[in-house]
N, CA, C and O atoms as a CHARMM CRD file, in Angstrom:
* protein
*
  312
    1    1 UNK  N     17.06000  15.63400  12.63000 PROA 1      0.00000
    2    1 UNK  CA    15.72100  15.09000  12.63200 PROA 1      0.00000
    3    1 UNK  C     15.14300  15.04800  11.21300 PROA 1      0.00000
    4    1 UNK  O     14.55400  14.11500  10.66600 PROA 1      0.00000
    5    2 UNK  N     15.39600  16.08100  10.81000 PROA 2      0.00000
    6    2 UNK  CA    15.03400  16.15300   9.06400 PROA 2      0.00000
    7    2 UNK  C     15.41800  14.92400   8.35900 PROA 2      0.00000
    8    2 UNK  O     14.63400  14.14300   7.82000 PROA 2      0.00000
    9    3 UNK  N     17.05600  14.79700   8.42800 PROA 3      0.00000
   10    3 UNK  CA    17.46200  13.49600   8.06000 PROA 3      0.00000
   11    3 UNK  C     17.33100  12.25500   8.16200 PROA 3      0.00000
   12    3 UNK  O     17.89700  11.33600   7.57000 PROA 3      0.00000
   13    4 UNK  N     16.48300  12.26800   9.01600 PROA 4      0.00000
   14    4 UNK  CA    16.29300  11.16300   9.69200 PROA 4      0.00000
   15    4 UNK  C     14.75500  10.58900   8.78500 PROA 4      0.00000
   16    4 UNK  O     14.61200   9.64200   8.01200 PROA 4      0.00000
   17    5 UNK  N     13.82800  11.56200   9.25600 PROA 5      0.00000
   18    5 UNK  CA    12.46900  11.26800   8.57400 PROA 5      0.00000
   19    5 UNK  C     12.60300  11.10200   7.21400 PROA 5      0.00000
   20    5 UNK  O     11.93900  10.13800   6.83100 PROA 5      0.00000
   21    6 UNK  N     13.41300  11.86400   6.02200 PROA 6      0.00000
   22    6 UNK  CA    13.62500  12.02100   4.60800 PROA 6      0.00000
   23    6 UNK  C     13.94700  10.20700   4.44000 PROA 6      0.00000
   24    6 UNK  O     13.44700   9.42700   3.63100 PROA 6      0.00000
   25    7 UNK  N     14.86800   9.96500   5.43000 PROA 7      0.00000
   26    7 UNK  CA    15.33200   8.12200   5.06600 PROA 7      0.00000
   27    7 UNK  C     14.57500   7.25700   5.35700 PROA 7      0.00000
   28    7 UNK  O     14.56100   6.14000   4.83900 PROA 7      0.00000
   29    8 UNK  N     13.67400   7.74200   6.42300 PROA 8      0.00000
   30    8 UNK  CA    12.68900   6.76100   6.62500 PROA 8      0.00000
   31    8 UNK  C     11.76400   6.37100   5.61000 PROA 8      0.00000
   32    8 UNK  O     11.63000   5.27900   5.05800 PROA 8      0.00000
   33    9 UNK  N     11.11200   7.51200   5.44600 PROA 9      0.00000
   34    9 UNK  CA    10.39800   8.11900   4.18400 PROA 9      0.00000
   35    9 UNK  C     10.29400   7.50000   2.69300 PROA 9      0.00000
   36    9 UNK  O      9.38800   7.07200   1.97800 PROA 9      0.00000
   37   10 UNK  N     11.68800   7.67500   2.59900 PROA 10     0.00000
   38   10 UNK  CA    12.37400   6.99800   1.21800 PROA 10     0.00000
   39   10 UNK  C     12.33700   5.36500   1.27500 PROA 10     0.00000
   40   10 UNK  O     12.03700   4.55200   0.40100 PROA 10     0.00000
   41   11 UNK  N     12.70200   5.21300   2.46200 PROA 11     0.00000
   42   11 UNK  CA    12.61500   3.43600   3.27100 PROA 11     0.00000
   43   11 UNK  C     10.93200   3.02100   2.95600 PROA 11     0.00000
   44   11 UNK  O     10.58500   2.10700   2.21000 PROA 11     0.00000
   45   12 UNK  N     10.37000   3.57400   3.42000 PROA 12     0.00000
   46   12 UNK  CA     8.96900   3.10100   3.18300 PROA 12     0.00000
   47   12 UNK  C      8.28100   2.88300   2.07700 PROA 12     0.00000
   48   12 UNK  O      7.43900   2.06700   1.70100 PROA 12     0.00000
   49   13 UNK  N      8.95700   4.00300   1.54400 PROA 13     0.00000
   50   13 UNK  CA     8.42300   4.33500   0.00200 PROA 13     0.00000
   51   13 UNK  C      8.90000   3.36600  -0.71700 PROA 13     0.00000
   52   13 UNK  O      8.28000   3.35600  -1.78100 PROA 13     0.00000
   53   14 UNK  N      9.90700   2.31000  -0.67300 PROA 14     0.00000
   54   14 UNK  CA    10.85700   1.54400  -1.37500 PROA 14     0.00000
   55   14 UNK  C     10.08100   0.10800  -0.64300 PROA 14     0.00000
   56   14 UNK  O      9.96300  -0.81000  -1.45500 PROA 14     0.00000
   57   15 UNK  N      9.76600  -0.07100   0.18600 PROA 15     0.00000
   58   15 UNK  CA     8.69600  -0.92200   0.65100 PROA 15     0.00000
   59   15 UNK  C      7.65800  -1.02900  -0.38200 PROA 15     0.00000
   60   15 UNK  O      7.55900  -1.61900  -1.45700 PROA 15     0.00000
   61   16 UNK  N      6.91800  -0.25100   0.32200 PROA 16     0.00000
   62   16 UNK  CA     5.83400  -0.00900  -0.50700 PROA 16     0.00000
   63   16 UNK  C      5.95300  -0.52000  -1.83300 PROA 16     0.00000
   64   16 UNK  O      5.48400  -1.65700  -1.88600 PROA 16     0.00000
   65   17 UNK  N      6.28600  -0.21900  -2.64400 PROA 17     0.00000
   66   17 UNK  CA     6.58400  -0.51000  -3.91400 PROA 17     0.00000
   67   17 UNK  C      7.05500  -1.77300  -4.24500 PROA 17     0.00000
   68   17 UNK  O      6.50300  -2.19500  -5.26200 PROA 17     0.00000
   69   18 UNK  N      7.54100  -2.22800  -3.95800 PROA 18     0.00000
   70   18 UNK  CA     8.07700  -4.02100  -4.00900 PROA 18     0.00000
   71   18 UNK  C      6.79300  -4.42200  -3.23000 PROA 18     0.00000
   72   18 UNK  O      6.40800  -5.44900  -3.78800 PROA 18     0.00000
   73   19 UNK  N      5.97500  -4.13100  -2.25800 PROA 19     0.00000
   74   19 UNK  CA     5.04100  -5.05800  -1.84900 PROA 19     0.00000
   75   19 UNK  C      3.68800  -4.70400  -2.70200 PROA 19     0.00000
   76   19 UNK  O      2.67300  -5.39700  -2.63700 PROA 19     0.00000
   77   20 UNK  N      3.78300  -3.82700  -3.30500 PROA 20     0.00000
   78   20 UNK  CA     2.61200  -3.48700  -4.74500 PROA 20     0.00000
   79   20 UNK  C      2.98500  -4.18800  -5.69300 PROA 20     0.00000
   80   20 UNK  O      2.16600  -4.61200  -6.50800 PROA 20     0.00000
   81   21 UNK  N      4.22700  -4.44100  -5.78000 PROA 21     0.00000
   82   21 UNK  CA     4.93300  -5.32100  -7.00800 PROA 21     0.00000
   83   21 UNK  C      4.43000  -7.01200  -6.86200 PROA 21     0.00000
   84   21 UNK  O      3.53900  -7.53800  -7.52900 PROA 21     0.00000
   85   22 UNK  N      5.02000  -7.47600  -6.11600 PROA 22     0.00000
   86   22 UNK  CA     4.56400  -8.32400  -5.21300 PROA 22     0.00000
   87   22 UNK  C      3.03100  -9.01300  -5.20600 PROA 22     0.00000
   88   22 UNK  O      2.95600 -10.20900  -5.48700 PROA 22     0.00000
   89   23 UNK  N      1.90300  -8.32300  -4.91200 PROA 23     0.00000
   90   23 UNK  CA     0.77900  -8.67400  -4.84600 PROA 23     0.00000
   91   23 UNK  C      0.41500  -9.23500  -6.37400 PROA 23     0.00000
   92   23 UNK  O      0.89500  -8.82900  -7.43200 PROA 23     0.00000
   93   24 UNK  N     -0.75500 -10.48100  -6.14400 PROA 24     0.00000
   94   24 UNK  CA    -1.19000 -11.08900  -7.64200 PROA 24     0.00000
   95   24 UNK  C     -1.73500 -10.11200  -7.91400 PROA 24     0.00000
   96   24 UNK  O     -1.79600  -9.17900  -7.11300 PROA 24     0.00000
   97   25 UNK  N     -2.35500 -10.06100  -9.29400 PROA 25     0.00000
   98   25 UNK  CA    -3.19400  -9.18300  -9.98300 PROA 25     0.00000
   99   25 UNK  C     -4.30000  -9.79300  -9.87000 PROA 25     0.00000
  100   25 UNK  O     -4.20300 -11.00900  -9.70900 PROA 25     0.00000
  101   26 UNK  N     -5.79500  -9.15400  -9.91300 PROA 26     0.00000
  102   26 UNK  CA    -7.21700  -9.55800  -9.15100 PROA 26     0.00000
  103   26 UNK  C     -7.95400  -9.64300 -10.38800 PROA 26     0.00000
  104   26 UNK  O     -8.90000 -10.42900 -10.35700 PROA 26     0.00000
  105   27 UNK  N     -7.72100  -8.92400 -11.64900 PROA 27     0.00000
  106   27 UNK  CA    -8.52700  -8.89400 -12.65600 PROA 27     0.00000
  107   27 UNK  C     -7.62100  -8.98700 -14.35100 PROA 27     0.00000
  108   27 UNK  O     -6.50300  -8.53100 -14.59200 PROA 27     0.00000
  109   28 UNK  N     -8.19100  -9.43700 -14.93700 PROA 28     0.00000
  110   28 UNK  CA    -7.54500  -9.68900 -16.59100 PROA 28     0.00000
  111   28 UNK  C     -8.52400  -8.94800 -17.48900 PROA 28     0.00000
  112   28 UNK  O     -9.63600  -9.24700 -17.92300 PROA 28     0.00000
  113   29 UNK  N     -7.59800  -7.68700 -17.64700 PROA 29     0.00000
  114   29 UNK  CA    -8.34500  -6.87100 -18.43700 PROA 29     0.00000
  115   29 UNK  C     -9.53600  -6.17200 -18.35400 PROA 29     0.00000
  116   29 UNK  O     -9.68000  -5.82400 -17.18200 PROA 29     0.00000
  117   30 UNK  N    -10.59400  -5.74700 -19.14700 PROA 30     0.00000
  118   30 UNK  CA   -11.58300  -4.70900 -18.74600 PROA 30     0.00000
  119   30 UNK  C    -13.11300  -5.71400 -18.15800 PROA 30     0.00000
  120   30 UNK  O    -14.04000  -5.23700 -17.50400 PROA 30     0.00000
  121   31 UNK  N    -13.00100  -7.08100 -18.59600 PROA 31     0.00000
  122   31 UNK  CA   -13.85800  -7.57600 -18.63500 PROA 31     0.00000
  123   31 UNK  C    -13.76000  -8.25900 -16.72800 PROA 31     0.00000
  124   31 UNK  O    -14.76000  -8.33700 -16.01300 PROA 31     0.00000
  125   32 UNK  N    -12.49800  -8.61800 -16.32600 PROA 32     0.00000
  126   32 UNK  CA   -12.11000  -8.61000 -15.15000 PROA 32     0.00000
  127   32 UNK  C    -12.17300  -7.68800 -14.24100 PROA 32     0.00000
  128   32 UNK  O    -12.17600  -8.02600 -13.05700 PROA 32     0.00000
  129   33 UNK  N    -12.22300  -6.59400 -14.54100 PROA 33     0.00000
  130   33 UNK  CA   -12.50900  -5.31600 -13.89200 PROA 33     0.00000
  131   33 UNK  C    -13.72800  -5.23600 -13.33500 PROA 33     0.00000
  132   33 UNK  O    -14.01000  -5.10600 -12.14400 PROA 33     0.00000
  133   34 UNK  N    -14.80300  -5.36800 -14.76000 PROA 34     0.00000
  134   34 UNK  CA   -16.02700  -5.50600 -14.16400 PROA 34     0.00000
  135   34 UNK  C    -16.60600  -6.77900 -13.17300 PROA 34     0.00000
  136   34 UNK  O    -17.04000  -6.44300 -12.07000 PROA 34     0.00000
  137   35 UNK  N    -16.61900  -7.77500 -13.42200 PROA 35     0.00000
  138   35 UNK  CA   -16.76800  -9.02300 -12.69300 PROA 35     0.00000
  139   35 UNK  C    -15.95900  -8.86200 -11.21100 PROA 35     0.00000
  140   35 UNK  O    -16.55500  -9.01700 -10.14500 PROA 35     0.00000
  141   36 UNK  N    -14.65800  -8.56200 -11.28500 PROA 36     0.00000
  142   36 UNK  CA   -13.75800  -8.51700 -10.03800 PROA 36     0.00000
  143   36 UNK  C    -14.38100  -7.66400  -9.06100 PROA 36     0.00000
  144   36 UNK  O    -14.58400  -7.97800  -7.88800 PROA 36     0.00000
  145   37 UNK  N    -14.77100  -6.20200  -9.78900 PROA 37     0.00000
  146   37 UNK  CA   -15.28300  -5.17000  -9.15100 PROA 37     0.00000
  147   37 UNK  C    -16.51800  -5.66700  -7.69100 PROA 37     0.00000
  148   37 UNK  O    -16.66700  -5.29700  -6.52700 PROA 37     0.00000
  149   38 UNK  N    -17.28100  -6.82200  -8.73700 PROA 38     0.00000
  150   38 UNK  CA   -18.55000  -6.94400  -8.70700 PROA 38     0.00000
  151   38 UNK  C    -18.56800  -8.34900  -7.22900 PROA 38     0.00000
  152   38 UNK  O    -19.24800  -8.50800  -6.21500 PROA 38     0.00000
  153   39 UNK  N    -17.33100  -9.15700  -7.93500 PROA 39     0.00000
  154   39 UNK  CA   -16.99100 -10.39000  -6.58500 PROA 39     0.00000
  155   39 UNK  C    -16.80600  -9.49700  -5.32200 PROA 39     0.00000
  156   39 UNK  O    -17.47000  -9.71300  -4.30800 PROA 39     0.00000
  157   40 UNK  N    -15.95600  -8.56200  -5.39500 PROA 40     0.00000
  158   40 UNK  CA   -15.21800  -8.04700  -4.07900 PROA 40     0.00000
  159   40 UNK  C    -16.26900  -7.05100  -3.54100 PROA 40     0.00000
  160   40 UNK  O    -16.20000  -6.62900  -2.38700 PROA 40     0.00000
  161   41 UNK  N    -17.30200  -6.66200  -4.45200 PROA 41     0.00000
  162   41 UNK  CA   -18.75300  -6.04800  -3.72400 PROA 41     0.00000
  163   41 UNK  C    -19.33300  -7.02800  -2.90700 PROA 41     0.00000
  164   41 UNK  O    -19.41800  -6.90200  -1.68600 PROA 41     0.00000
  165   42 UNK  N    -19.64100  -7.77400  -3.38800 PROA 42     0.00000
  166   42 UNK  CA   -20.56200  -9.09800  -2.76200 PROA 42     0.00000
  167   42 UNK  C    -19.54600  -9.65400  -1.87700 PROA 42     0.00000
  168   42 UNK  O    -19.79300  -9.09400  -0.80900 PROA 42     0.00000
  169   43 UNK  N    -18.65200 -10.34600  -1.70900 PROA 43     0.00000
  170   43 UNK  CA   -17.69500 -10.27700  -1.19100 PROA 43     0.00000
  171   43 UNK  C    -17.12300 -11.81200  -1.17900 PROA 43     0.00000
  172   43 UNK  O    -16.67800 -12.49400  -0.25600 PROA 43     0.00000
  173   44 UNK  N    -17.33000 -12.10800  -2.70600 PROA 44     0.00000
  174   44 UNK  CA   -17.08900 -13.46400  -3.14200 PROA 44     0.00000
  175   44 UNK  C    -15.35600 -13.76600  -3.38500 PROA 44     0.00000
  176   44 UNK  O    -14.83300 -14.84800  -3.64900 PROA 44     0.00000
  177   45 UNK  N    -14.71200 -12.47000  -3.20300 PROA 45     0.00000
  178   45 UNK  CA   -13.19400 -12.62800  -3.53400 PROA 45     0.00000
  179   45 UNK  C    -12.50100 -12.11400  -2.25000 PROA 45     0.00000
  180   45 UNK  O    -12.64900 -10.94300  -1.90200 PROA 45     0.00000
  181   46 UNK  N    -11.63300 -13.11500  -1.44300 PROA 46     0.00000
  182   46 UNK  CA   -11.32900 -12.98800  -0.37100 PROA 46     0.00000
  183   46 UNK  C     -9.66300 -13.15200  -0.38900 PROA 46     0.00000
  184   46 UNK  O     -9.29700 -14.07500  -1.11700 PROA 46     0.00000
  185   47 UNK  N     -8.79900 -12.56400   0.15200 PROA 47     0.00000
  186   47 UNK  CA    -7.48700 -12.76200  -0.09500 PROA 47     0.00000
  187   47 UNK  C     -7.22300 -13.66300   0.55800 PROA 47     0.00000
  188   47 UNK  O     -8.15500 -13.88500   1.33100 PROA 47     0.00000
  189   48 UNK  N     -6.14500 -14.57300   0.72000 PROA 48     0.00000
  190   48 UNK  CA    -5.68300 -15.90900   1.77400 PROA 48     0.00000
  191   48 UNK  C     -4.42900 -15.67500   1.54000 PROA 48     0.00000
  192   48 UNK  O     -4.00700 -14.94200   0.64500 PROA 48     0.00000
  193   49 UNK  N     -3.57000 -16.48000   2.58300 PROA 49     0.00000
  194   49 UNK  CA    -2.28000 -17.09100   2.48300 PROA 49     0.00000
  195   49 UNK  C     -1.23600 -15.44600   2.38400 PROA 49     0.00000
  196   49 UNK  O     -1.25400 -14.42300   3.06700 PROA 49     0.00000
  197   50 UNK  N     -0.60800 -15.77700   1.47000 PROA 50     0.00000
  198   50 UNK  CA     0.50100 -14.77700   1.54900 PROA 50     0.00000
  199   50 UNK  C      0.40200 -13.18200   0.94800 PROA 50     0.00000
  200   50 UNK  O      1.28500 -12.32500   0.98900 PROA 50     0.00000
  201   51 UNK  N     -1.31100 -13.04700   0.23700 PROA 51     0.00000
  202   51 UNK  CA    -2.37300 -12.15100  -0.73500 PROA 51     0.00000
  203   51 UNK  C     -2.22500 -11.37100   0.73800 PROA 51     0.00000
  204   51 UNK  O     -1.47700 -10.43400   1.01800 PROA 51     0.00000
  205   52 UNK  N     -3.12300 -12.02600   1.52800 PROA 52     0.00000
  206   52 UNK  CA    -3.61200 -11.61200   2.91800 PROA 52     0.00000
  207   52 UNK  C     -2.48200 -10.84500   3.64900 PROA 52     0.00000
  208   52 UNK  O     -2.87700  -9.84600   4.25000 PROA 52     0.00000
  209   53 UNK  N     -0.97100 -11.14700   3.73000 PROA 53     0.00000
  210   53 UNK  CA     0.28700 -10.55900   4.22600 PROA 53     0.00000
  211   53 UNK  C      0.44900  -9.49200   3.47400 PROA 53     0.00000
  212   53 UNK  O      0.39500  -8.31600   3.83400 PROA 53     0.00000
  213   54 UNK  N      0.64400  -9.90800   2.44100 PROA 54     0.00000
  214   54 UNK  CA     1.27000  -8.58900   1.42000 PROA 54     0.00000
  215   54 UNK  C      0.02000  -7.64600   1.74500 PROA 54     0.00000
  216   54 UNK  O      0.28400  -6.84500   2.64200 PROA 54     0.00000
  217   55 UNK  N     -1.06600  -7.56300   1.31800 PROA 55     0.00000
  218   55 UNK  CA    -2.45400  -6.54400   1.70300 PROA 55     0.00000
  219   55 UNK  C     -2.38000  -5.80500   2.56100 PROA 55     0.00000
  220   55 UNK  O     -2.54900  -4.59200   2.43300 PROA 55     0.00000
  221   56 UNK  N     -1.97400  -6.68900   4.15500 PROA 56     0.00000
  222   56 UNK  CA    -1.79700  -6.03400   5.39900 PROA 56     0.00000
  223   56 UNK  C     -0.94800  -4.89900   5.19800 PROA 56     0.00000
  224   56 UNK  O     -1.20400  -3.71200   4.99400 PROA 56     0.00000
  225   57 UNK  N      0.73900  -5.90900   5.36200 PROA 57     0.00000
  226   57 UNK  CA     1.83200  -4.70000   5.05300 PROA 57     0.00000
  227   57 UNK  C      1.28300  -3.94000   3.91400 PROA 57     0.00000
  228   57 UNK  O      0.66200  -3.20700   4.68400 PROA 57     0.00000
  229   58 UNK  N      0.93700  -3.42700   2.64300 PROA 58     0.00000
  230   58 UNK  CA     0.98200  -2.23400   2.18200 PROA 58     0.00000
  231   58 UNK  C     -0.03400  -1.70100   2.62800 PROA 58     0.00000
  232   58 UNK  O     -0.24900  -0.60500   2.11000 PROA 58     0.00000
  233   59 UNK  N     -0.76400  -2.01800   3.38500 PROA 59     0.00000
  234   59 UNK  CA    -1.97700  -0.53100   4.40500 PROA 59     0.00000
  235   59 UNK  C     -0.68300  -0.39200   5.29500 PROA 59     0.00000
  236   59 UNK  O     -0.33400   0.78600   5.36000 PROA 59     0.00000
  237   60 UNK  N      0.14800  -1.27400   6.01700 PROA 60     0.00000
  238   60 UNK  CA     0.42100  -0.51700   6.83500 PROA 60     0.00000
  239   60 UNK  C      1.88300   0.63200   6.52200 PROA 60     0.00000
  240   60 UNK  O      2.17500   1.69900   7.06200 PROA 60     0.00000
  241   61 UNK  N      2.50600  -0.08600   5.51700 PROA 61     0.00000
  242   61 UNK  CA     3.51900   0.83700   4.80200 PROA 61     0.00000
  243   61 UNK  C      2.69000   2.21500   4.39900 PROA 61     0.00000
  244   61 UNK  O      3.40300   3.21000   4.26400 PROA 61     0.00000
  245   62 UNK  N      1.37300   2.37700   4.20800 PROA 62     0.00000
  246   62 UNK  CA     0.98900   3.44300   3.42300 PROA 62     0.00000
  247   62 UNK  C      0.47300   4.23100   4.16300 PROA 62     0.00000
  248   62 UNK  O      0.13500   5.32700   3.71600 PROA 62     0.00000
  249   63 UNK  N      0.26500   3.89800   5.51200 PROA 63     0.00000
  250   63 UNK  CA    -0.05300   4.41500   6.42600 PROA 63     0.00000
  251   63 UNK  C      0.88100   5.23400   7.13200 PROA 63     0.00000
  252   63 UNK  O      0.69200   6.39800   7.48500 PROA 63     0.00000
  253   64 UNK  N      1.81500   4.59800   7.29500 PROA 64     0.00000
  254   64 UNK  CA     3.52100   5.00900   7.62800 PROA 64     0.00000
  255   64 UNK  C      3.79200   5.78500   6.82900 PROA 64     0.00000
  256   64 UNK  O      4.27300   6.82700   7.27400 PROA 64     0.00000
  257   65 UNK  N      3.64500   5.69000   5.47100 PROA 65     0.00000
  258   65 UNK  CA     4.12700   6.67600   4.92600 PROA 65     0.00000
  259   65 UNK  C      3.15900   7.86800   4.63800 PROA 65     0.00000
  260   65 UNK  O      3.41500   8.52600   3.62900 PROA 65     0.00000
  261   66 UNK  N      2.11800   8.21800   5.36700 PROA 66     0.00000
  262   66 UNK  CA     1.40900   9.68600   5.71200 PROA 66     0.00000
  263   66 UNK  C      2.52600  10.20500   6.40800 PROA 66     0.00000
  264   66 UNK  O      3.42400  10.98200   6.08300 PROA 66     0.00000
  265   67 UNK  N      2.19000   9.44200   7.69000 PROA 67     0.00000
  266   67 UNK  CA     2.52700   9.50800   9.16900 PROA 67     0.00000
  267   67 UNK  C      3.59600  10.42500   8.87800 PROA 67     0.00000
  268   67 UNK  O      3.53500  11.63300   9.10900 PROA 67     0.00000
  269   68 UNK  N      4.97800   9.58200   8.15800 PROA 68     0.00000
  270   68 UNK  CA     5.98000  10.64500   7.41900 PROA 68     0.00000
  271   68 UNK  C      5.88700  11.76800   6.68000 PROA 68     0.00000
  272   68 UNK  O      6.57200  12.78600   6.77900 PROA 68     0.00000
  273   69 UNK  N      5.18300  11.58200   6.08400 PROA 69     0.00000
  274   69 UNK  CA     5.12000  12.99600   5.15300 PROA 69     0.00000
  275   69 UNK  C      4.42300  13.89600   5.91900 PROA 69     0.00000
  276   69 UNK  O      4.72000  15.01400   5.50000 PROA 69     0.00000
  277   70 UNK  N      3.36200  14.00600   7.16400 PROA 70     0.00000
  278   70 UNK  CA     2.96500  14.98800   7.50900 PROA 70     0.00000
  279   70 UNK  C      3.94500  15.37500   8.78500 PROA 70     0.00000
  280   70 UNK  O      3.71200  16.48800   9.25400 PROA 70     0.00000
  281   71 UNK  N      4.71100  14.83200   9.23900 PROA 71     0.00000
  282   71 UNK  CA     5.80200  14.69900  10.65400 PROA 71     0.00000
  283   71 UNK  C      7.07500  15.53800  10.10300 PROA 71     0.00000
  284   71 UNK  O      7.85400  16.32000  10.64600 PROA 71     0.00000
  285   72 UNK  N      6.92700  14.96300   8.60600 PROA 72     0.00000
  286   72 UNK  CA     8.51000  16.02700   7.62800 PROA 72     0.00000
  287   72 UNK  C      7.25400  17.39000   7.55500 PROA 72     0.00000
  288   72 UNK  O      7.52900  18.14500   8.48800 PROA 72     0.00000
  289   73 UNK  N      6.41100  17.75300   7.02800 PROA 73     0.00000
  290   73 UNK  CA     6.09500  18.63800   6.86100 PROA 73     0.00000
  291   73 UNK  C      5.99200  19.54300   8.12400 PROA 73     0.00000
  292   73 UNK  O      6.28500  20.73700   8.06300 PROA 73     0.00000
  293   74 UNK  N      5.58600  18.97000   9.21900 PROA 74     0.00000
  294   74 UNK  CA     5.33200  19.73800  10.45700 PROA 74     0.00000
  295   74 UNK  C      6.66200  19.99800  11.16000 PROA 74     0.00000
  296   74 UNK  O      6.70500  20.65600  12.20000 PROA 74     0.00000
  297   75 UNK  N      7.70000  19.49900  10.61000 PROA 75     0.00000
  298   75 UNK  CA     9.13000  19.76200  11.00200 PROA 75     0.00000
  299   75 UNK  C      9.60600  20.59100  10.19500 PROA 75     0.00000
  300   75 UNK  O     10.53800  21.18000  10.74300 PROA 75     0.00000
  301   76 UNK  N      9.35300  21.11600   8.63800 PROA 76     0.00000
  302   76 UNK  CA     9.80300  21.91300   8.10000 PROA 76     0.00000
  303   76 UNK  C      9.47700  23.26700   8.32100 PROA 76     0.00000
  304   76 UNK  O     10.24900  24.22500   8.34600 PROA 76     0.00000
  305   77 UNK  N      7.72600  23.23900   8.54600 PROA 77     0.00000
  306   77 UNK  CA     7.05400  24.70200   9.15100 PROA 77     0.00000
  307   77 UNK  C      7.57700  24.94400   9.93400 PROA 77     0.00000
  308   77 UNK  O      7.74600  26.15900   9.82600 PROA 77     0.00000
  309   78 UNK  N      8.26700  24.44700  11.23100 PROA 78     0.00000
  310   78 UNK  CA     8.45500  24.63800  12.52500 PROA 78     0.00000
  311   78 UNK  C      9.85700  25.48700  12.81300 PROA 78     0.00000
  312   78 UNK  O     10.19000  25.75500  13.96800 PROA 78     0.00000
């Protein structure tokens, strides 16, 4: 069971990361930061198309990968 979660784990984690890779970048530099900050308050910057996919999957990869890390941990106490 250990083995099992550690690969999953690692699986997700390797997700994750290519779909962070993946996503456009929202702001150019410090001056983008502020303005970007400021669209996605108001809520003038909206993701579409394939922004909108990738977004989804990494909440849900990152979510998955709690799920794992507290399921390995509660299997190691045990």
């Amino acid at each position: 069971m250990y083995g099992l979660f550690i690969t999953l784990l690692v699986i997700d984690a390797l997700i994750m990361i290519v779909l962070v890779l993946l996503q456009s970048g929202k702001s150019a530099g410090l001056s983008g930061a502020i303005s970007g900050g400021a669209e996605q308050l108001f809520g003038k910057q909206k993701a579409r198309g394939i922004d909108a996919v990738l977004h989804r999957a990494t909440i849900v990869t990152g979510i998955l990968f709690f799920v794992f890390t507290f399921a390995l941990g509660y299997i190691v106490q045990a």
